[in-house]
C-alpha positions as CSV (number, residue, x, y, z in Angstrom):
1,X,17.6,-7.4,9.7
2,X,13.7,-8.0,9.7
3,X,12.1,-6.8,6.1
4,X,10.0,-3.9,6.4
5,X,6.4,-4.7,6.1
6,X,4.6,-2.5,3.6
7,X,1.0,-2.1,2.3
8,X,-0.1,0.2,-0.5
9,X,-3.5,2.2,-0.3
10,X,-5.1,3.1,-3.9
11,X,-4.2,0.7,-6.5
12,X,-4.8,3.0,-9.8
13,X,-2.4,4.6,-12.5
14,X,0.2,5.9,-9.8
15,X,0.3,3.0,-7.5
16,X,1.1,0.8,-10.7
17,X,3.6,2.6,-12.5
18,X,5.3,4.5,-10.1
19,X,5.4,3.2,-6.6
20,X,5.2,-0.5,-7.4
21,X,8.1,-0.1,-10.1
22,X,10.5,1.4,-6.9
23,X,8.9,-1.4,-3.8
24,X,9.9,-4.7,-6.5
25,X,13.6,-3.4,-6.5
26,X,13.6,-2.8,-2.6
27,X,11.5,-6.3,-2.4
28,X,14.1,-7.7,-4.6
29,X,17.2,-6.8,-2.8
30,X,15.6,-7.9,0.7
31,X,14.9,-4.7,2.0
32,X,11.0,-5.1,2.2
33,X,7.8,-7.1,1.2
34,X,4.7,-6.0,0.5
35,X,2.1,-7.7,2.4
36,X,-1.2,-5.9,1.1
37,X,-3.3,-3.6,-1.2
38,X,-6.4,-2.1,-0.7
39,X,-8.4,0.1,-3.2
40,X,-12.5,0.4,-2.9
41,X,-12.7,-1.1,-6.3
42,X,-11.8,-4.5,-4.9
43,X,-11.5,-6.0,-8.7
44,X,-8.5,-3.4,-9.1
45,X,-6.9,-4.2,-5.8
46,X,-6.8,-7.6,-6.6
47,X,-5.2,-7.5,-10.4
48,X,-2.7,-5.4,-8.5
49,X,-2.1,-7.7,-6.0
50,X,-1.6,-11.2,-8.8
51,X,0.5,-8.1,-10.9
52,X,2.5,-7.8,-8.0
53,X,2.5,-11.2,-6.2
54,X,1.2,-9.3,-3.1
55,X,-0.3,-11.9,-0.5
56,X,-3.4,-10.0,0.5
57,X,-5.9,-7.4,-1.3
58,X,-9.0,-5.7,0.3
59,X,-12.0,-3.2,-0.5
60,X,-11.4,-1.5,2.7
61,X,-8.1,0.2,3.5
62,X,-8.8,0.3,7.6
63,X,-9.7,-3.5,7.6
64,X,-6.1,-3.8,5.9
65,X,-4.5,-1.3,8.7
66,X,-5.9,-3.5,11.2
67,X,-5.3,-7.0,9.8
68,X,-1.6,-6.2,8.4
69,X,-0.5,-4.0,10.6
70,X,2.4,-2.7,8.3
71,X,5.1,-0.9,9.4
72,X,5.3,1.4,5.9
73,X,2.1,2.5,4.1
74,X,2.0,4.4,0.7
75,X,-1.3,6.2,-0.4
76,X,-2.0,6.3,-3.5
77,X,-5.4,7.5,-3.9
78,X,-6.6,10.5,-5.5
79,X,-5.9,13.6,-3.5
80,X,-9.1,14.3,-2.0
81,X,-8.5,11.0,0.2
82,X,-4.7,11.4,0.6
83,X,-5.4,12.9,4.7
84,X,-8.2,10.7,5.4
85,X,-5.6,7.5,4.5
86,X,-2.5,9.2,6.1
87,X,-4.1,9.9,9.6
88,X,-5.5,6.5,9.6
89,X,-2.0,5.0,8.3
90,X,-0.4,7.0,11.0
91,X,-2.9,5.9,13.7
92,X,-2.1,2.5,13.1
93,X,1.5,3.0,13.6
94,X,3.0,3.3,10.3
95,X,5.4,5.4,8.9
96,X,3.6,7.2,5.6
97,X,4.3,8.3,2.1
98,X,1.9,10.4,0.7
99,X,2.7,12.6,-2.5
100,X,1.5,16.2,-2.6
101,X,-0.6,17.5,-5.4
């Protein structure tokens, strides 16, 4: 079985202590690996990327849509971005979890 690919969008408060906490234990039985964060504050994108020993960090979430092209995408950005980041995720061809407010 091939490892789902996954990249995280919004690398703040939620990303870090919620989502991250749950992909290491699926990355750590096999399941998945993450292959890339994105946040527009590219200085926070990349501590969570070396926090997370996540290959690949960018400022722009669509450049990492269409670089990565992961098969799982998790936004984690404040809610007034969560449909502009899902619709893109789900352009690219990802499957999408996106928390409600």
């Amino acid at each position: 079985m091939s490892k789902l690919r996954v990249a995280v969008i919004g690398c703040g408060m939620i990303a870090n202590s919620a989502h991250f906490p749950a992909l290491n234990i699926l990355r750590d039985e096999g399941i998945l690996e993450v292959v890339g964060v994105a946040d527009i504050r590219v200085d926070v994108a990349e501590e969570t990327a070396k926090r997370h020993n996540v290959p690949a960090f960018y400022a722009d979430p669509q450049q990492m849509l269409d670089e990565l092209h992961p098969d799982f995408v998790a936004v984690c950005t404040p809610n007034a971005y969560h449909k502009k980041w899902t619709i893109a995720a789900l352009k690219a061809g990802a499957h999408v979890a996106c928390e409600k407010p």
